[in-house]
N, C-alpha and C positions, 0 to 999 in steps of 0.2 A: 308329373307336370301336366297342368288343362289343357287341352284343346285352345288353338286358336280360337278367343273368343269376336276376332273382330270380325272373322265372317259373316257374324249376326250384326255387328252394328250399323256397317258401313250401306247400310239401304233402309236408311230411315224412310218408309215409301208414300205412298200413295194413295189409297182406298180404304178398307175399312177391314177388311175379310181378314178374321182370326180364323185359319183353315184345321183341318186334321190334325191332330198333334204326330200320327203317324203315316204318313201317304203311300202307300202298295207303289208307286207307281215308282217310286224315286227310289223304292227298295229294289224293286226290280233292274232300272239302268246300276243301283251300286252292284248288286250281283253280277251283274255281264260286264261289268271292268274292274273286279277282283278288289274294292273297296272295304273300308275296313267292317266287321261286321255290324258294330252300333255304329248308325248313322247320326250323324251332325246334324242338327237342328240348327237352322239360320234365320235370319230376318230377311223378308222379301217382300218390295214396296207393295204397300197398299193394309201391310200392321208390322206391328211391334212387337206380337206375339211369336216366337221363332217357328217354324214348322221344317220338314224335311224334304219341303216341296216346293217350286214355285207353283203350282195350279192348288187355286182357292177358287173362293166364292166368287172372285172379281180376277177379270180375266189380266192375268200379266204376260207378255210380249217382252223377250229374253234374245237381246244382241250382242253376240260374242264378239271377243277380239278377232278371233279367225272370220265368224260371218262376215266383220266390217274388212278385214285383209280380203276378204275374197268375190268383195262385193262390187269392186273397180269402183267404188266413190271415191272422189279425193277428201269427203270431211266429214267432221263429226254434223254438221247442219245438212249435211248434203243424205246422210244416214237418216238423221231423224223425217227429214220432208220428205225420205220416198218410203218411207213407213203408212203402212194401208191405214193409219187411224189418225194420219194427217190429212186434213181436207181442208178444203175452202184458202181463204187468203194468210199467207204466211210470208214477212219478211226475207228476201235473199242479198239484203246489204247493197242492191243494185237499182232498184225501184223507188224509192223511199226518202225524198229528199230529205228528211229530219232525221235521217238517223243511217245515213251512211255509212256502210262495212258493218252494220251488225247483222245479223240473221233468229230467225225467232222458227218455232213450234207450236202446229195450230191442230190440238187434237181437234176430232169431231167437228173441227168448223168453228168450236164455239169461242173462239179469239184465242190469239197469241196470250194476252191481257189473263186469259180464263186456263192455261196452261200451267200448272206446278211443274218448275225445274229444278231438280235439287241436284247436287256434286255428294258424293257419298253420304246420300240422304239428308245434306243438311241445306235449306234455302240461300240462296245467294241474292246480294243486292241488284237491282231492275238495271236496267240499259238508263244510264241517268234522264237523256234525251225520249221522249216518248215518242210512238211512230203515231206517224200521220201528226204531231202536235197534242195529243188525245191520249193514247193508251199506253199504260206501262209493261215490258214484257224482261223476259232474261236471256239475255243472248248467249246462242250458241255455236257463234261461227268462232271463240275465242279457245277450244277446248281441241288440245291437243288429242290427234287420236292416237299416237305409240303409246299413251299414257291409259287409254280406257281399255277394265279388263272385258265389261261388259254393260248394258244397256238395260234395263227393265222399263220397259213401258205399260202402265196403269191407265184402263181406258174405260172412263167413267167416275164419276163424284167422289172425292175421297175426303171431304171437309171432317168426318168424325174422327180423321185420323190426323190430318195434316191443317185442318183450320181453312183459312181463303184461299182462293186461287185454284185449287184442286177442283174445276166443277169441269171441264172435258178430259180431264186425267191430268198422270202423273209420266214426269219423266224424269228419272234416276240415273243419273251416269254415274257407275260404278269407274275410280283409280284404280288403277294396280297397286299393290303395298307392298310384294315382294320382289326380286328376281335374284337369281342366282347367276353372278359374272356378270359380263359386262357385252352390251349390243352396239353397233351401230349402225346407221339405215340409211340409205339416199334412196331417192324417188325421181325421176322425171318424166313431165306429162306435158306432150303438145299437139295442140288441136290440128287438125288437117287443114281447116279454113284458113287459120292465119289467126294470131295474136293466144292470152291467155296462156303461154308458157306456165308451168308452175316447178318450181322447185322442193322440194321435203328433204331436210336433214334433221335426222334425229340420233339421240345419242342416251342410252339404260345405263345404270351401273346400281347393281346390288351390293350394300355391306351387309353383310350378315354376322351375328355370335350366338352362342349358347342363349343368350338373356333379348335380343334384341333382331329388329330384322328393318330396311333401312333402303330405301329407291330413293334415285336419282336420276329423274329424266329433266333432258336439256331438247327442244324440238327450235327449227326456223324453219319458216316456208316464207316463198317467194311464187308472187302471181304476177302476171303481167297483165296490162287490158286486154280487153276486146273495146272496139269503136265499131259505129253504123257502119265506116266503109269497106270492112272488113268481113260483111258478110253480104256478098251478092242477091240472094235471098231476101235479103230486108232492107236493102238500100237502091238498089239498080236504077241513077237518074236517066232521065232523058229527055228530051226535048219531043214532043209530037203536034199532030193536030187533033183537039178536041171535033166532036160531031159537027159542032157549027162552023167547021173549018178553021177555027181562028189555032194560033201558033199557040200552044204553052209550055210546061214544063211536070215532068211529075216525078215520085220516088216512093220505096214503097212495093210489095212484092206483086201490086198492081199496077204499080206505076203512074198513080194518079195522086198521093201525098202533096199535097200544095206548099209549094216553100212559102216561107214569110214576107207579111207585108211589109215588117219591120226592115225594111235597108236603111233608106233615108228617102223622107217624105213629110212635107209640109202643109200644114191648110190652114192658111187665112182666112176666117171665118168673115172678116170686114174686107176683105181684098186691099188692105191699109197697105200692104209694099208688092204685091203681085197683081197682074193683071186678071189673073185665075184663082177660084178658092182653092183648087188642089194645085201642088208645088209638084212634081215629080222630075225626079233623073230621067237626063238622057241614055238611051243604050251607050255611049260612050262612059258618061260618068259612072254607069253605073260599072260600068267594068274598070274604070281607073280603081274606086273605090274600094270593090270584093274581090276582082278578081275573078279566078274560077267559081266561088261562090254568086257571084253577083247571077242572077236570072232574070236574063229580060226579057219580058211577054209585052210587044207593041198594042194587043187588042185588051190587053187586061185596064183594069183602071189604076191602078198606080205604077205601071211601067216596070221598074224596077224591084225586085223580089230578090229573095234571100234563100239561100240553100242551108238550113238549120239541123239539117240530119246527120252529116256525113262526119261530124266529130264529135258527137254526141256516144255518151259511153254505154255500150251494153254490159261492162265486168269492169270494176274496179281493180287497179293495182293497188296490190299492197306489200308489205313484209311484216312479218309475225315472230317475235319470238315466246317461246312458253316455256316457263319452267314449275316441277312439282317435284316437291320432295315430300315422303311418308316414310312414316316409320310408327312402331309401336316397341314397346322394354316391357318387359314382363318383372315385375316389383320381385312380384313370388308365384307357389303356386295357384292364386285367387285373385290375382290383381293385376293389371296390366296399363302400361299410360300408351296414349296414341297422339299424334298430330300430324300436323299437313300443310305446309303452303303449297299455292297455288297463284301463279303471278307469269300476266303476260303483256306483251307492248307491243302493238299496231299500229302501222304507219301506211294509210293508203288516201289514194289518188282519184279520185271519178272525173273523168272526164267528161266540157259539156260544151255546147254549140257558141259561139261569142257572145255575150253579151247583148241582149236590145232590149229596146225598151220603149214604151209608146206614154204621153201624157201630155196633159192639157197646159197652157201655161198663157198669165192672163197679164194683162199690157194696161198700166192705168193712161187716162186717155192723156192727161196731164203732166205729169209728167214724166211717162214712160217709163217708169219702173216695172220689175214683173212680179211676180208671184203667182202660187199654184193655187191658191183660195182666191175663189171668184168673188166672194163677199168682203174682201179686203179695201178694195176700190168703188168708188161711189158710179161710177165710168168707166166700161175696159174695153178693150179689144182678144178676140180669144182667139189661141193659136194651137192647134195640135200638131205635135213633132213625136215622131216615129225615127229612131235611130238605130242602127246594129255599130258597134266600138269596134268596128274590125282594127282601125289604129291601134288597138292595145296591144303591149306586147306578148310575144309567145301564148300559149295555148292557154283556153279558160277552164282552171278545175276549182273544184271543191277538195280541199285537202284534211282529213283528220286524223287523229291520231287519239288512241281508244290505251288506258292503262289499267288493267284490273291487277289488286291484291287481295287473296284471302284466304286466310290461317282459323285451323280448327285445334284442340286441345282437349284432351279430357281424359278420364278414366274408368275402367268397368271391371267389373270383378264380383265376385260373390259373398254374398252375406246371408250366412245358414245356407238354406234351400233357395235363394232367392239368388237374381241378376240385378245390377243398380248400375247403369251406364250415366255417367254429369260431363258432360259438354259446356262449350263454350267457342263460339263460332263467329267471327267477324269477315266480312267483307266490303269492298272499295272499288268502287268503279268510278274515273275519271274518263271525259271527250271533251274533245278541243278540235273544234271546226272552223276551217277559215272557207267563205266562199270569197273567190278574186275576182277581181274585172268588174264589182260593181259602180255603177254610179253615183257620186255627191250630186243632193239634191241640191245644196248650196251654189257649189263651183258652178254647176251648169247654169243657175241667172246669173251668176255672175259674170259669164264668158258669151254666153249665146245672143248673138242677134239673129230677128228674123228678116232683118233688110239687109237683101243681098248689095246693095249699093253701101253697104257703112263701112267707113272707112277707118276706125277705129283700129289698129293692129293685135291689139288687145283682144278683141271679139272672135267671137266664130261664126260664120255662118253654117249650118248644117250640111247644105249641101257640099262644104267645101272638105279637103280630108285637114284632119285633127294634126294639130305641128305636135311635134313630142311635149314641149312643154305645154300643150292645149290638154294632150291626152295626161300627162304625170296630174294636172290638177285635178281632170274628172275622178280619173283610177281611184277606187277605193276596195277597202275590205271587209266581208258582216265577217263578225268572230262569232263564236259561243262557247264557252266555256262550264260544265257542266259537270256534276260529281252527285255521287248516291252511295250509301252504306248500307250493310244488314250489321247488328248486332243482335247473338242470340243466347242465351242461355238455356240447357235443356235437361231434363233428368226422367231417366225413364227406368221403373222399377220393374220388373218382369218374373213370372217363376209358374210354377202349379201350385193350383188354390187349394183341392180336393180330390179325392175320389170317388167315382162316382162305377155305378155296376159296369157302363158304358165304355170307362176311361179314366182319364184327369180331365180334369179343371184346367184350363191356361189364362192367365191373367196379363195386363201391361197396364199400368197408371203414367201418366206422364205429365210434367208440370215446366211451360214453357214462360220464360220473358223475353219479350223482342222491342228491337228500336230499328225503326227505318226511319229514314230521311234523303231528304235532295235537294239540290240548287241546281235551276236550270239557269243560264246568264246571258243574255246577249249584247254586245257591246251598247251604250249610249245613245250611239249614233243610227243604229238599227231598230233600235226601242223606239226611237223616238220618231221613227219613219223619215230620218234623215237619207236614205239610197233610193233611188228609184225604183221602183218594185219589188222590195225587199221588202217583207212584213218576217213576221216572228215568233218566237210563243219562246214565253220563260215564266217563271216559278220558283217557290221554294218552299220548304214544309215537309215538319217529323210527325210522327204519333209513333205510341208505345201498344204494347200488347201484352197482354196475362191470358193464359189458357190454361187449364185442366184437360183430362181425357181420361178415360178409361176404357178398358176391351175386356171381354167372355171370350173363351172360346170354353163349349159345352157340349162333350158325349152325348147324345141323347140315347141313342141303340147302339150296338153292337151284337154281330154275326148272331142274327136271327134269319130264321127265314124269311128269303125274298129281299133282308136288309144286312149287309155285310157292315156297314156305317150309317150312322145319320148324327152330324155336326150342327148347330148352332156357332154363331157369329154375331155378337153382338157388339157398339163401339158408340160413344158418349162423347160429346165434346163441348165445351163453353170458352168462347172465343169474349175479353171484353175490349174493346180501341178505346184510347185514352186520346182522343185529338178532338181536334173543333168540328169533326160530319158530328151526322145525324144519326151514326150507326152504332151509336153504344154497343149492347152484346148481343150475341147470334149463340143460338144453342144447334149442334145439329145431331143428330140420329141415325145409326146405320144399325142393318141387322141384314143375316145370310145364312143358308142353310145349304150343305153340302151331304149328297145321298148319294149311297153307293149301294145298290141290287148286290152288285159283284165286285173284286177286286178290280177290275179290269174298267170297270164304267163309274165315272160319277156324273152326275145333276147338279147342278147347281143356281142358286137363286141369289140375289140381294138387292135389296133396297138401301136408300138412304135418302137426306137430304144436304144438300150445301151449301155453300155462301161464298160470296165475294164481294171484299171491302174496296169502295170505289178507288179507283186510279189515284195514287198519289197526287198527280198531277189534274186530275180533272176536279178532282179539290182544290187546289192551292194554286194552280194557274193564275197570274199574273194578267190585266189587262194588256193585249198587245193591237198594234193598229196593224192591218195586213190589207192586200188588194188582192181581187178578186174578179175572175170576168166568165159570162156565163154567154150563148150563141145561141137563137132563134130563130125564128120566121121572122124578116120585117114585116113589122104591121100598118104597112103605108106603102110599099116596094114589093111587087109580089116576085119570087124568085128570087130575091137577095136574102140574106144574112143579118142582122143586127148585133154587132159587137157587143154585149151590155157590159164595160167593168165598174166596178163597186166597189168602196171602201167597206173593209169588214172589219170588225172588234170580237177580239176572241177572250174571255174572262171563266176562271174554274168556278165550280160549283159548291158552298157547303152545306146546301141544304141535302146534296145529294144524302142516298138511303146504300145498304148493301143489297146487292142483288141476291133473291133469293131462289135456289133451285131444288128440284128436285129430280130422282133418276134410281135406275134399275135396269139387271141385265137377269137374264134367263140363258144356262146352257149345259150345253153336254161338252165331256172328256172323256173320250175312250180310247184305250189301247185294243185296235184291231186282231194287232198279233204281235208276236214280240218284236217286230221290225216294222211296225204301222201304228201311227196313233193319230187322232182326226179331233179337234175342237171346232164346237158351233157355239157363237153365242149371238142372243138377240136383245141388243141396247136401247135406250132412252132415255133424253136427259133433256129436264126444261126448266128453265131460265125465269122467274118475274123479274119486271122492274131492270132489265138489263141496259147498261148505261151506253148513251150513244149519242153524237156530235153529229146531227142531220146535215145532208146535201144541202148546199145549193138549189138542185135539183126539187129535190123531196121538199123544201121550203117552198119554192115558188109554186109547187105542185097542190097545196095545202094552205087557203085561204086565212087561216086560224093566225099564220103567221104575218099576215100582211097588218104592217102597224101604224100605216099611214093617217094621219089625222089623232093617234093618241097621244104621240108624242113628238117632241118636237127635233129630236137626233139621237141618235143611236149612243150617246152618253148618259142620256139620260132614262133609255131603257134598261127593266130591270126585268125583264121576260127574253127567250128569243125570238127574233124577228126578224123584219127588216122597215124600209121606209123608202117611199120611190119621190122623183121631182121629175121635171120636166126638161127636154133638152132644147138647146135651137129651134128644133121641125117641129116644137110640139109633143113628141112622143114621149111616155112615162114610159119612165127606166129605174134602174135601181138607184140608189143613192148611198147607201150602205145596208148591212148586216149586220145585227147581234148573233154571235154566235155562242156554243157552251152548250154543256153536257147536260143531259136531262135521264130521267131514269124511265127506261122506254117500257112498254109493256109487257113484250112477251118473244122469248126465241128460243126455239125448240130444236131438237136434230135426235131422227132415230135410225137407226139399219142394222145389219146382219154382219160380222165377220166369220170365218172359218180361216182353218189351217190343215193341212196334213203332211205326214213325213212319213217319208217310207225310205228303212234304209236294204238296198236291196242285197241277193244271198252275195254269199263271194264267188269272185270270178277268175279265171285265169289271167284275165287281163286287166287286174282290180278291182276294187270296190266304189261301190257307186251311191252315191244319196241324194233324193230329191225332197226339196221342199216348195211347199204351195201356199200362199195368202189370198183371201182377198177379202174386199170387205164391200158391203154394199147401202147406199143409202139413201134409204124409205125416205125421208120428209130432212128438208133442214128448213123451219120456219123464222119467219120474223112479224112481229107485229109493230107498229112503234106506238102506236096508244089503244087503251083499252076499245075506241070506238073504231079504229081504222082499222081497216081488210087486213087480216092475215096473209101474206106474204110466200108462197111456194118457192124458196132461192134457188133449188135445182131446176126450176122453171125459167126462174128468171135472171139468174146471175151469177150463172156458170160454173156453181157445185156439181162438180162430176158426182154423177149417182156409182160410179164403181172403180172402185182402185186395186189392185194386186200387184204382188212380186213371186216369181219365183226360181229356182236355182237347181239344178245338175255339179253333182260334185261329183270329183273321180279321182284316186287316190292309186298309185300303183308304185312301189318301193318306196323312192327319194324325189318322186315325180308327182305334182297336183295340177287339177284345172278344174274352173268351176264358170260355169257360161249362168250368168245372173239375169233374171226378167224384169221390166220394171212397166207396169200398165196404169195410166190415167183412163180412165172412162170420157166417151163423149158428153159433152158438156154444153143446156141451154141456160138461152139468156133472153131477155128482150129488149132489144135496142131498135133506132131510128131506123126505118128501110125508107130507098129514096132511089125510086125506078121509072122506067116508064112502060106501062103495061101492055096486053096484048092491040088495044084498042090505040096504043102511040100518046096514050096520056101520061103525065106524071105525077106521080104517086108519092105522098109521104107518110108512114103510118109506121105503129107501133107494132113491130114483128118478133116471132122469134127465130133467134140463128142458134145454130148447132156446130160447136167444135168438135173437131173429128176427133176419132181416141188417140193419146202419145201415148209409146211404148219405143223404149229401147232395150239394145241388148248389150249386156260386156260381159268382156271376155277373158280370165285372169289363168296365166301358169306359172308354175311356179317348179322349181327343183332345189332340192334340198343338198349340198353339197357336202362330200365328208370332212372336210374343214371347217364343218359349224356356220358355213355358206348358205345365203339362200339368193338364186337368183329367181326375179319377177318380171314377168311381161305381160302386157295383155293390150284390149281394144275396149277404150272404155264408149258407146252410141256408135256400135259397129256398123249401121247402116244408114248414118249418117244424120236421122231423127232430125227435124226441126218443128218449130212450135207449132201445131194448127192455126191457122188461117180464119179470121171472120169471113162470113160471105160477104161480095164487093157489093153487094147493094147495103149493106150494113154500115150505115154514118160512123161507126168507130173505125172501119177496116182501114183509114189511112191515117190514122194515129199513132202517131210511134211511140211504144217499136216494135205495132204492126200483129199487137197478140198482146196475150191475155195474160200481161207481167204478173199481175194480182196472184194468180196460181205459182208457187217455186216450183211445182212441179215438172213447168218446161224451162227448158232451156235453150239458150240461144250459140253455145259454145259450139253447137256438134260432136263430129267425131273427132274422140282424140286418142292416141297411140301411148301408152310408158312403158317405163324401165326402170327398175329398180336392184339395190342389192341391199345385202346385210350380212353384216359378220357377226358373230357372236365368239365372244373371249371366255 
């Protein structure tokens, strides 16, 4: 009978690196644990070609089922983000209004979007929903961990192998296929501060026969939230006196977060029904109204204010179930079938602050109809209302619910000398989002008067509270509705080509077709900018794909002096897209060469180049209308603020191009001694033409875009931009924004990682083993046009230049524990500072602030029970770890929530305690 051949197939990977056909190194661990004598030759991300090894020319990063058991993470997302080759901004399902409860993987920094995720090597369909509105990525918060046997991360360009997406690396979660008998697991985890309970039940069962071998795993967890008020730290309100003496109010781990001006508040811009242009609440009204939320500051200028923090969600609740069933039937002895579902259902909750909403609304003078387009009426009167919906009922969430399915199928087996693995791979990913508590743009002219004398019963005045049936007609709902698929087909031929003095030859040809597609949907009423400050982004759009590929791997020496090995790696790829971009076909090129002096030491080198095909969605984007508001210096007011909001149009791109990169890493692997081994490697990877949906910011910052006087509304612009008018006072403001993806110039990212393990002699009191990461990073640039300054982001925008992990195991009979390290690097930026200096002046300028390093620590034991027992305990942010802090002269430092969400590397949950058990039958 053969060998299990699916060890090889199930890591279709990542890079390009066709390695040693034989590696000393991996003969060496089969030796020391009595392994059979010819070793297995497997597939490991980053080729096709099988070797005996993970370490090739391209560094792969290998996470076990036990690392993840012993690492006190509660997830498979939570594994990948504190992995030292994740940097820069990565989804954690909390931050992200467009894409609630998913989580993403951001090697190198170089986008979620720029991350290959594959499930037993084989790609899965995008998060239908793009984050931020903009980029497409694969989520990883849905991947059952009782289910992963182990992890391979590829870090650096692997397009010769894997085609787009592959250009910060590769990440491979390996299934389990087998078990033998049957498991079951409870987990419980809760945080010291309060909230974020979580639940893990899971449940293994193995059928095995002579011919076939057959998992069944069934997993559910259960998360509770976390909210603002729930961590003293990041909320602490209070009432004080500011320097000028006057009373306010602040929150915030400063204490100075300014609640909202949005309570309820009026201005008659004609004084047509008030004596005054500003309407404001009394201290009284305002607490009939909010209640404990209501804040009122007598010296402020709208009295009345809003406590917008304190149910705002920092951790969404949800419930998860997963299920995966594998198996493989062995035909005969040359042939074997395998498949696999994969299918999970997610139902979670984010919680947010009530509802408010601010907007202009305009009074013809005539006969007093209203509307929110001031060019409607020949004559108006214009009124701005600021309201917060406390009348609505029960709590304001955003609710979704996330459905993936997807099944693989195929077979591999031999013909002659050769391997010929033909797959066939589909998946499904459905999200259905409701945000509540919105506003109809409708109902509200229809009910609102601004004269508090109208006697209408019908009407509302703002300042008065909402009757139930006032608020049933406002209450409304934005939905979105949202689905994407992969369909793949693949056939990859494999075997030795030749003999050579050196060696053999190893070959891999592969011939893929693909079909991706998605509909983004948002209900009518939100398209059409029917809710009050509810804008939106939707879409839809397939394209197909044909690729080729081929891979060398090539002896070049053998045990000469001074050269024990010296490998060749070569890999070929032609990628064509069959859709309406501009990206017809990408050819890309990898080559590596892997040198060994000694058994003990290899070198290794590789280049390549990559590519990635623009965003689904930044192609096929849908025109959508959305609001927008940007804060200033006024420029007529000195010491005030100027509110600026903007209607903005957001529209995909098909002129867009693929982006094209190129990258290479340099390093050594050596085994020290036979209980030490130590990798360095030194990476870089650069990006043309990388595609990106500019600020705000960066727009008004950049003349180019100002389009005032070309055209005549942002309809009719076919560039982006924007266009300003004038207000009331005079002052030029914005008016709207063209927004949409453009293909920016240039972004780079290089640095250094290493690793060492050392496992130590045996001891009376056990065995012990420690492992060390870290990785460090030289430059991550950005440019956004060929003519504009190149961009330092560990300068400017708080890429931590150093990340590591590391871990103490300790093993003694029936007994384990393992105390895990997890280290962010300090982290600059330049943002607004706003002080008053030694001389008592005040100061507003462009600075940099510095986040202090996060590091936590957990703490995991375990005993093995002679009943097939295992109990677990431990301390996961044993000292209690919370985000770093901006400095308080820092214009961001009272924006919640209060830290630098953009990184998933911190966290706001703290410390938490579990418990877990498992039996096995």
């Amino acid at each position: 009978m053969k060998p299990n051949m699916k060890l090889s197939a199930i890591s279709l990977a990542v890079t390009m690196a066709a390695l040693t056909p034989t590696t000393l190194f991996a003969a060496e661990a089969a030796d020391k644990s009595n392994a059979k004598e010819e070793i297995e030759k497997i597939e490991v991300t980053g080729s096709r070609i099988k070797r005996a090894d993970f370490e090739g020319v391209a560094p792969v990063t290998v996470i076990t089922a036990d690392d993840i058991a012993n690492s006190g993470l509660n997830s498979i997302s939570e594994v990948l983000q504190s992995s030292v080759a994740n940097n820069g901004g990565s989804l954690n399902g909390e931050s992200d209004g467009y894409t609630d409860s998913a989580s993403s993987v951001n090697l190198r920094g170089m986008g979620a979007n720029r991350t290959l995720v594959l499930i037993n090597g084989r790609r899965q369909a995008s998060f239908p929903s793009a984050a931020g509105g903009t980029s497409n990525f694969v989520d990883v918060s849905d991947i059952p961990t009782a289910a992963v046997q182990r992890i391979e991360i590829l870090t650096g360009g692997a397009s010769a192998i894997y085609g787009s997406d592959a250009v910060g690396g590769v990440v491979n979660i390996i299934l389990k296929q087998e078990f033998d008998g049957a498991k079951v697991a409870a987990k419980y985890t809760d945080p010291t501060q309060g909230g974020g309970e979580q639940l893990d039940l899971s449940y293994l069962q193995g059928f095995n026969t002579d011919k076939s071998q057959t998992l069944l795993m069934l997993e559910y967890k259960k998360v509770e939230s976390i909210q603002t008020y729930q961590r003293d730290d990041l909320y602490s309100p209070a009432y004080y006196e500011n320097e000028d003496g006057e009373l306010t109010w602040g929150a915030g781990p400063f204490g100075d977060a300014a609640p909202s001006s949005w309570s309820s508040r009026i201005t008659d811009y004609s004084k047509v029904y008030h004596g005054d242009k500003y309407v404001n609440l009394s201290e009284q009204q305002c607490s009939e109204l909010f209640g404990d939320k209501g804040i009122y500051r007598p010296d402020y200028k709208y009295g009345c204010y809003y406590d917008k923090y304190a149910d705002r969600g920092l951790q969404s609740a949800y419930d998860r179930v997963n299920l995966v069933l594998n198996t493989t039937y062995e035909l005969n002895d040359d042939w074997q079938l395998y498949g696999m579902i994969n299918a999970s259902y997610k139902e979670a909750t984010k919680y947010k602050d009530e509802k408010g909403f601010g907007t202009s609304i305009y009074q013809d003078e005539v006969t007093g109809a209203l509307s929110y387009d001031k060019y409607e009426f020949e004559d108006d009167n214009r009124f701005y209302l600021a309201r917060r919906m406390e009348e609505y009922p029960g709590p304001r969430t955003y609710d979704t619910q996330n459905t993936k399915a997807a099944i693989s199928f195929g077979a591999d087996g031999t013909i002659g000398d050769y391997e010929l693995d033909i797959s066939w791979s589909s998946s499904y990913n459905k999200y259905e989002k409701q945000n509540h508590h919105m506003v109809s743009a409708d109902a509200l002219l229809d009910i609102v008067t601004f004269d508090p004398n109208d006697a209408d019963p019908s009407k509302w005045y703002p300042h008065n509270e909402l009757t139930t049936e006032q608020a049933n007609m406002l209450i409304a709902d934005s939905t979105k509705n949202s689905d994407s698929s992969m369909h793949q087909f693949q056939a990859v031929f494999t075997g030795d080509l030749m003999e050579l003095s050196a060696g053999t030859v190893g070959f891999a040809t592969t011939a893929e077709w693909a079909r991706e597609s998605y509909e983004d949907t948002l209900d009518e009423v939100t398209s059409s900018g029917g809710l009050i400050g509810m804008g939106g982004t939707g879409g839809k759009g397939d394209r197909d794909r044909v690729a080729v590929a081929g891979e060398l791997q090539v002896p070049l020496l053998a045990n000469l002096p001074g050269v024990k090995s010296l490998d060749l790696s070569a890999a070929l790829r032609y990628d064509q897209y069959l859709d309406d971009s501009d990206v017809g076909g990408a050819t890309t090129p990898q080559v590596g060469l892997s040198y060994r002096p000694i058994e003990e030491v290899m070198i290794r080198a590789n280049w390549g180049k990559s590519f990635r095909a623009p965003d689904m969605h930044r192609l096929y984007a849908g025109r959508t209308i959305g609001f927008g508001g940007t804060d200033y210096p006024h420029p007529t007011i000195p010491g005030e603020i100027y509110e600026d909001d903007y209607r903005s149009l957001t529209e995909g791109n098909l002129n867009l191009e693929e982006e094209k990169g190129e990258f290479w890493n340099l390093g050594l692997v050596a085994n020290i001694t036979d209980n030490a081994d130590i990798t360095v490697d030194w990476w870089n990877i650069e990006l043309e033409g990388a595609v990106k949906t500019i600020s705000t910011d960066e727009m008004l910052a950049d003349d180019s875009y100002y389009q005032t006087g070309n055209y005549n509304s942002c309809e009719e612009m076919d560039v982006v931009g924007y266009l300003t008018e004038y207000d009331d006072d005079g002052i030029e403001n914005i008016a709207c924004m063209r927004k949409g993806p453009i293909n920016s110039a240039y972004e780079a990212s290089e640095g250094i990682d290493t690793s060492f393990n050392y496992q130590f002699p045996e001891t009376a009191i056990g065995d012990f083993k420690f492992k060390v990461a870290a990785s460090y990073l030289i430059k991550k640039e950005y440019q956004e046009r060929v003519d504009s300054d190149i961009e330092e982001q560990t300068e400017t925008d708080y890429f931590p230049k150093w990340k590591g992990n590391a871990s103490l195991s300790w093993s003694y009979d029936d007994f384990r524990a393992t105390i895990a390290y997890y280290y962010t690097g300090e982290a600059k930026g330049i943002d607004l500072f706003e002080y008053v200096d030694a001389n008592g002046d005040d100061v507003e300028s462009m600075e940099t602030d510095t986040l202090d390093p996060y590091q936590i620590v957990n703490i995991t034991l375990s005993y093995y029970a002679p009943w097939d027992g295992k109990f677990t305990a431990g301390v996961k942010n044993l000292t209690d770890e919370m985000p770093p802090l901006y400095d308080e002269r820092n214009d961001k430092h009272n924006d919640w929530p209060f830290y630098e969400d953009d990184n998933s590397s911190y966290s706001a949950v703290g410390r938490s305690v579990f418990i877990g058990y498992s039996q096995k039958f």
